[in-house]
C-alpha positions as CSV (number, residue, x, y, z in Angstrom):
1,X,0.0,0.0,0.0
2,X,1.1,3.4,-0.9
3,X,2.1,5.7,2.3
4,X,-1.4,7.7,2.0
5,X,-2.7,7.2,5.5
6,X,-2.0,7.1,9.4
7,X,-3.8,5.3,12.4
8,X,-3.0,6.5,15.6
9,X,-5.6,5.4,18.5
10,X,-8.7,4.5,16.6
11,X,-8.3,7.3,14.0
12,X,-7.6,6.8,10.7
13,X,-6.7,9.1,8.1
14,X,-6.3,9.2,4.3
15,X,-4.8,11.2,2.4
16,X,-6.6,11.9,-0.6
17,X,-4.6,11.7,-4.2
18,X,-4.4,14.7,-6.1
19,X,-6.5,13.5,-8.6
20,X,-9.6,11.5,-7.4
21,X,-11.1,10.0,-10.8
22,X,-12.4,6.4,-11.7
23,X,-8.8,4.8,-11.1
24,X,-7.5,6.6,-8.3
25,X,-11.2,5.8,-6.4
26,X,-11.1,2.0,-6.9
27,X,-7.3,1.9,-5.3
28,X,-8.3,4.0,-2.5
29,X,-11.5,2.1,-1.7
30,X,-9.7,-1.2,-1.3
31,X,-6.5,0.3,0.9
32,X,-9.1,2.0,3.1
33,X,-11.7,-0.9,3.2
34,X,-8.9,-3.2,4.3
35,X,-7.4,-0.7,6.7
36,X,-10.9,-0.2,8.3
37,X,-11.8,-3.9,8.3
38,X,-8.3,-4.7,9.9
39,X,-8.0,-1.8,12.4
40,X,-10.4,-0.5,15.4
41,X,-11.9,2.6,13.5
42,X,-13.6,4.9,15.4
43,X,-12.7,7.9,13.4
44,X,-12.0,8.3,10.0
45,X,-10.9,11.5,8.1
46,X,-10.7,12.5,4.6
47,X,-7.6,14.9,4.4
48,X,-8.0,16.5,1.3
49,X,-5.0,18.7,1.8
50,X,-3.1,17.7,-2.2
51,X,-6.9,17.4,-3.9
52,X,-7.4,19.3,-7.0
53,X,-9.8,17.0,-8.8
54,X,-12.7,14.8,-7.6
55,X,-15.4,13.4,-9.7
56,X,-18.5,11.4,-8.9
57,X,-16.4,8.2,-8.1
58,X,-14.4,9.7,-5.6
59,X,-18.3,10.9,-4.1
60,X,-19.5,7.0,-4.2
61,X,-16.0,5.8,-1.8
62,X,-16.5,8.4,0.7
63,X,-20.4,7.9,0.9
64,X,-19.2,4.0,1.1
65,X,-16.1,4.6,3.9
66,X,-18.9,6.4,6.1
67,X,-21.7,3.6,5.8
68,X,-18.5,1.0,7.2
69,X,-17.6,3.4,9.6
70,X,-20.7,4.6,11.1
71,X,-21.9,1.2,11.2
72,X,-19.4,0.5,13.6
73,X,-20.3,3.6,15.7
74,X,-17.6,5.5,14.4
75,X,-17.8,9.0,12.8
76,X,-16.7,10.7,9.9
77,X,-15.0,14.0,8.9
78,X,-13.2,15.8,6.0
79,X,-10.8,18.5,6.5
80,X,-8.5,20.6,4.0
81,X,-11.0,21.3,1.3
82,X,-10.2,23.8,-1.6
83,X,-12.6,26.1,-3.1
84,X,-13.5,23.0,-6.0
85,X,-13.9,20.3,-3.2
86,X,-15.8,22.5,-0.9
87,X,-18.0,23.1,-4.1
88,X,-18.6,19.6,-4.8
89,X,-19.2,18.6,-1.2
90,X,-21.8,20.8,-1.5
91,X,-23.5,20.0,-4.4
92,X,-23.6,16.0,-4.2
93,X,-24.9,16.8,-0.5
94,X,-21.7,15.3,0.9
95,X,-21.7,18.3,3.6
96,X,-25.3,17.0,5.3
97,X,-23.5,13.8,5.6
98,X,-19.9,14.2,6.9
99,X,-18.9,16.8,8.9
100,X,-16.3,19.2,7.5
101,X,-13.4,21.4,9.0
């Protein structure tokens, strides 16, 4: 797995590619699937810190990462957002769903 996340006491966090398309999505939603299913997650985070580019694919694996999570009674956040991410977090409704910082 590529060095994109850190757990430290039940927290994980990914670091989100600099482009989230089609490809990057399907990598990122087996490393975290496997990360979560592996590790005690109580809190996940989306650091979007390098994103320039998300489209709906990247949407569908966070709406999927918070389902896991919150099914284990774990909570969700994103943090970093640009202007373009903050946009499309709030278009796709992604910001009534996940809290953001």
């Amino acid at each position: 797995m590529e060095h994109r996340y850190e757990r430290e006491y039940g927290c994980l966090i990914l670091r989100m590619p600099r482009e989230l398309d089609h490809h990057q999505a399907e990598i990122l939603k087996e490393e975290a699937d496997e990360l979560i299913q592996n590790y005690p997650v109580r809190s996940l985070v989306f650091d979007f810190t390098d994103t320039q580019f998300m489209d709906s694919s990247g949407i569908g694996v966070i709406i999927g990462r918070c389902k896991n999570v919150r099914f284990s009674g774990g909570y969700v956040r994103a943090v970093h957002l640009n202007g373009q991410i903050q946009r499309i977090f709030q278009l796709s409704g992604l910001r009534k769903i996940i809290e953001v910082e």
